[in-house]
C-alpha positions in Angstrom: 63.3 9.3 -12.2 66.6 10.8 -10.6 69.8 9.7 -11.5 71.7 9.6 -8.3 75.6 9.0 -9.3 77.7 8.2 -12.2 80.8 6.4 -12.1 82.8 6.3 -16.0 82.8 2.2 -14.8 80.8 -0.5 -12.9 77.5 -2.0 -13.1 74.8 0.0 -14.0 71.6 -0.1 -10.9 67.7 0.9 -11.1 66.1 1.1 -8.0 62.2 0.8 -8.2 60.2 1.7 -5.0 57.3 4.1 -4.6 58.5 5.2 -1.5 61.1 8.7 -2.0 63.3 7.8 1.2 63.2 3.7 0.7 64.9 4.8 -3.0 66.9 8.0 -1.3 68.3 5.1 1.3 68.8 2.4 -0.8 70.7 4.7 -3.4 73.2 5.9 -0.6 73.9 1.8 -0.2 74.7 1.3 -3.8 76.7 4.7 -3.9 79.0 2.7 -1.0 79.8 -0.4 -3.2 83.0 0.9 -5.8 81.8 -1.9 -8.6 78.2 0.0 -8.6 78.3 2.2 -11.6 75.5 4.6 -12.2 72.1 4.4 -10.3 68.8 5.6 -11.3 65.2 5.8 -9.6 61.8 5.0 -10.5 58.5 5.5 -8.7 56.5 3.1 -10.6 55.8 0.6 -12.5 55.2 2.7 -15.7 58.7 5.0 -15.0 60.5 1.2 -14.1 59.4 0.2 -17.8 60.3 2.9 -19.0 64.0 3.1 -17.3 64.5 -0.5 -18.3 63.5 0.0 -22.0 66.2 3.1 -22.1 68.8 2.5 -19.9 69.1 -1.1 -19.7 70.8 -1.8 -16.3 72.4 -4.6 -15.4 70.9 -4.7 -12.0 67.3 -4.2 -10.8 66.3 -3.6 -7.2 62.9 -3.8 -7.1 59.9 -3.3 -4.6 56.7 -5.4 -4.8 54.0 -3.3 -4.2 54.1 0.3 -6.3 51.9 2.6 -7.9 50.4 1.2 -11.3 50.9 -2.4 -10.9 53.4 -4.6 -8.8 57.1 -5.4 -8.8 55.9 -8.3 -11.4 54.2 -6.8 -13.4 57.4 -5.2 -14.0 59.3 -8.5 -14.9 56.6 -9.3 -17.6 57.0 -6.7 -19.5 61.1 -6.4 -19.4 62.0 -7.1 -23.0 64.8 -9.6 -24.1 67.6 -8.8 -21.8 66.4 -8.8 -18.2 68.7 -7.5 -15.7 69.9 -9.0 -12.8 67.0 -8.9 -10.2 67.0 -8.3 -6.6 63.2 -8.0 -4.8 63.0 -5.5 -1.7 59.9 -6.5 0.1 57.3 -6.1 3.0 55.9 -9.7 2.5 55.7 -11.4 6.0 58.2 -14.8 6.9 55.5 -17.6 5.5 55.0 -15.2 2.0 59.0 -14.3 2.3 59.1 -19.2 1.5 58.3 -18.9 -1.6 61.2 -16.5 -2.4 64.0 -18.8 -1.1 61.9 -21.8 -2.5 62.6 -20.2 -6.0 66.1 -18.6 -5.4 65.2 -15.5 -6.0 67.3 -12.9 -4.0 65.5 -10.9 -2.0 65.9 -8.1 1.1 62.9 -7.6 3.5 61.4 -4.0 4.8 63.3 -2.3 7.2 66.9 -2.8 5.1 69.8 -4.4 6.7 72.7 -3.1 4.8 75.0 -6.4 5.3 71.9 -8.4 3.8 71.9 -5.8 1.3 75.4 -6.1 0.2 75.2 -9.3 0.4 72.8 -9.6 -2.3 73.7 -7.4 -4.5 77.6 -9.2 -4.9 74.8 -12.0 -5.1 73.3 -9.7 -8.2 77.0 -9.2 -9.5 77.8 -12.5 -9.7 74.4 -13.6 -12.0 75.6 -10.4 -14.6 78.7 -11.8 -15.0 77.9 -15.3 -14.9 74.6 -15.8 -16.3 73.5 -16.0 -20.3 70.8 -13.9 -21.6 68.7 -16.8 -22.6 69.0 -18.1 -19.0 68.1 -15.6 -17.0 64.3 -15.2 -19.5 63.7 -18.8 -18.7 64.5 -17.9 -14.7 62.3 -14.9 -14.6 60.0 -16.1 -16.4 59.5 -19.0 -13.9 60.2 -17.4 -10.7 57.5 -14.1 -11.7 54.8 -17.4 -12.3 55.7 -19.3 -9.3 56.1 -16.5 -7.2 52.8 -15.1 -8.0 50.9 -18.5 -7.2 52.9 -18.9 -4.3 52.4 -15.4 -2.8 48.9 -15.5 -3.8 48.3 -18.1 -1.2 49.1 -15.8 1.6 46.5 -13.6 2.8 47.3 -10.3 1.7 46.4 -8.5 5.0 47.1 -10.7 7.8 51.1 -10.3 7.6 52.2 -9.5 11.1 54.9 -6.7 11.6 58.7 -7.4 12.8 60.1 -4.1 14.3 63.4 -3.4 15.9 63.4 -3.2 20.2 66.7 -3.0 22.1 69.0 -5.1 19.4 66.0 -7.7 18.8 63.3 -8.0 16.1 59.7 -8.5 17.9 56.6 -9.5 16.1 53.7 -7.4 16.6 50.6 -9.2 15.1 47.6 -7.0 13.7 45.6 -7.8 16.5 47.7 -6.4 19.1 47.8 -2.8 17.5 46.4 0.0 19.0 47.3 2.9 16.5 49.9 3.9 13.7 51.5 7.7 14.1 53.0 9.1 11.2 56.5 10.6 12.6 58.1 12.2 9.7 58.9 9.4 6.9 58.7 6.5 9.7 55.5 5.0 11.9 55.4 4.7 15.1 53.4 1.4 15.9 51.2 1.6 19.6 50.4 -1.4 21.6 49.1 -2.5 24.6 53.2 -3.4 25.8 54.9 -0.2 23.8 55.6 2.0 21.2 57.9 1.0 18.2 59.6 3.0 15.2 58.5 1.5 12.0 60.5 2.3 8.2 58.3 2.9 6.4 55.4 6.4 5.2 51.5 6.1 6.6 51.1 6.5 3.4 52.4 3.2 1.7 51.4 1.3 5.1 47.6 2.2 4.7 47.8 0.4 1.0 48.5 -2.7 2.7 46.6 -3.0 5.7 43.4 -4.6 6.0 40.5 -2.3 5.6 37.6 -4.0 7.7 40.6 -4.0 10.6 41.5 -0.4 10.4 40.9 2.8 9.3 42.4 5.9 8.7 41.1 9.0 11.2 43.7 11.8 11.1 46.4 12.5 7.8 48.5 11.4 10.6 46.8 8.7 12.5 45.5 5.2 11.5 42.9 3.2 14.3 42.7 -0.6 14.8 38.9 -0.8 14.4 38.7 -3.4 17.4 40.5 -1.3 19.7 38.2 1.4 20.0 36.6 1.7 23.0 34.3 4.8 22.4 34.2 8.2 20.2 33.5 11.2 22.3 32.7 14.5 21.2 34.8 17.1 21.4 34.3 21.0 20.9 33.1 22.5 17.5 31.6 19.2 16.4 35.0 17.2 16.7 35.2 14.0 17.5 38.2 11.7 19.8 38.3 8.2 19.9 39.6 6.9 22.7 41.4 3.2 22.7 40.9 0.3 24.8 44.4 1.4 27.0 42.6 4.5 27.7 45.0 6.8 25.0 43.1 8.9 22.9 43.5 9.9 18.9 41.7 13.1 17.5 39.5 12.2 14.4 40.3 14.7 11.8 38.0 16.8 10.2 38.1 15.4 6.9 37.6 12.3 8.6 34.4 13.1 10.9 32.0 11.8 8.8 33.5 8.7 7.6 34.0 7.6 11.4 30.2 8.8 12.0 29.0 6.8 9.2 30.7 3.5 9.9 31.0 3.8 13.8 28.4 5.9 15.2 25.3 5.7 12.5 
């Protein structure tokens, strides 16, 4: 937990998300809006509780997927006065229904800050507007309905919207080569290009589909399917080299993995 900023007025902000720069960004954002009061961090569910129990803010941005449970759990456990709750999420368009089915505000991975601002006066106006005992019964419905309805979408087949030349392209699973980690961003490989992705190897390799792809460097992970061959390489090393002919050095730590599952 860091607290970021504190203003002697204004609406007080948590900002959940495992990932240091989402929170680092996001907190610069809030810092920007005058009625925002003081903002605080947490990297997990547990610290989130813990925040909430403390502090009690009056607004919640909150990620789904974190350390120690998800962005639900959270909700279950809030106590009698909820705050205000605005979702950040990764979930693809179909999963992304059954948030605007239930009303729920929500802003999807990479952040736009006008959709940001946006609902956050969206947040403002349920703290000032809402009663305690209505926003329970809201939570309490929208965390149940959410989770059957989010349920229903396959966890790993969410395709990947990235940002080329002032447009938003879809990049399906199938049609990745490789991930590079580049800094706290991903740089995404196909067939067609290469695309700069928000968001840490780290958090992306949580959410991708293991019998699709692996990880084979600390900074490299491999669409299984696209690997053409593994050649060796001095001192026992080993390269995999992709169906476009590009090749990705298998780490060491990762030698043996790739040899059990790939070469036998």
């Amino acid at each position: 937990m860091a607290s970021l900023g504190r203003r002697m007025t204004g609406l007080s902000v948590l900002v959940a998300d495992d990932e240091p720069l989402a929170r680092r960004r996001l907190s610069r954002l809030l810092g920007k809006m005058d009625w925002v009061g003081a903002i605080a961090e947490a990297g997990d569910v547990d610290q989130a509780c813990r925040q909430i129990a403390t502090s009690r803010p009056d607004i919640l941005v909150l990620d789904i997927q974190m350390p120690g449970g998800t962005g639900f759990d959270v909700l279950e456990r809030l106590a009698q006065a909820p705050p205000a709750v605005v979702f950040v999420t990764a979930f693809d368009h179909h999963a992304l229904r059954a948030f605007e089915a239930n009303a729920v505000d929500y802003v999807t991975k990479p952040v736009e800050p006008g959709r940001f601002a946006a609902a956050m006066a969206r947040a403002r106006e349920t703290v000032n507007s809402s009663s305690q005992s209505d926003r329970i019964a809201e939570l309490q419905e929208t965390v149940a309905s959410l989770k059957q309805a989010l349920n229903r979408n396959e966890r790993h087949t969410r395709d990947f919207w990235v940002k080329a030349q002032g447009e938003l392209v879809r990049l399906a699973p199938d049609s990745i080569l490789h991930f590079q980690a580049e800094r706290d961003y991903v740089r995404i490989f196909t067939a067609d290009g290469d695309y700069l992705y928000q968001e840490s190897l780290a958090s992306l390799e949580r959410r991708l589909d293991p019998s699709q792809f692996m990880r084979i460097h600390r900074g490299a992970i491999v669409r299984i399917g696209a690997i053409a061959r593994i050649r060796s390489a001095p001192f026992g090393a080993l390269i995999a080299v992709l169906s476009d002919g590009s090749e990705a050095r298998v780490g060491r730590t990762y030698t043996s993995t790739i040899r059990a599952r790939l070469v036998g």
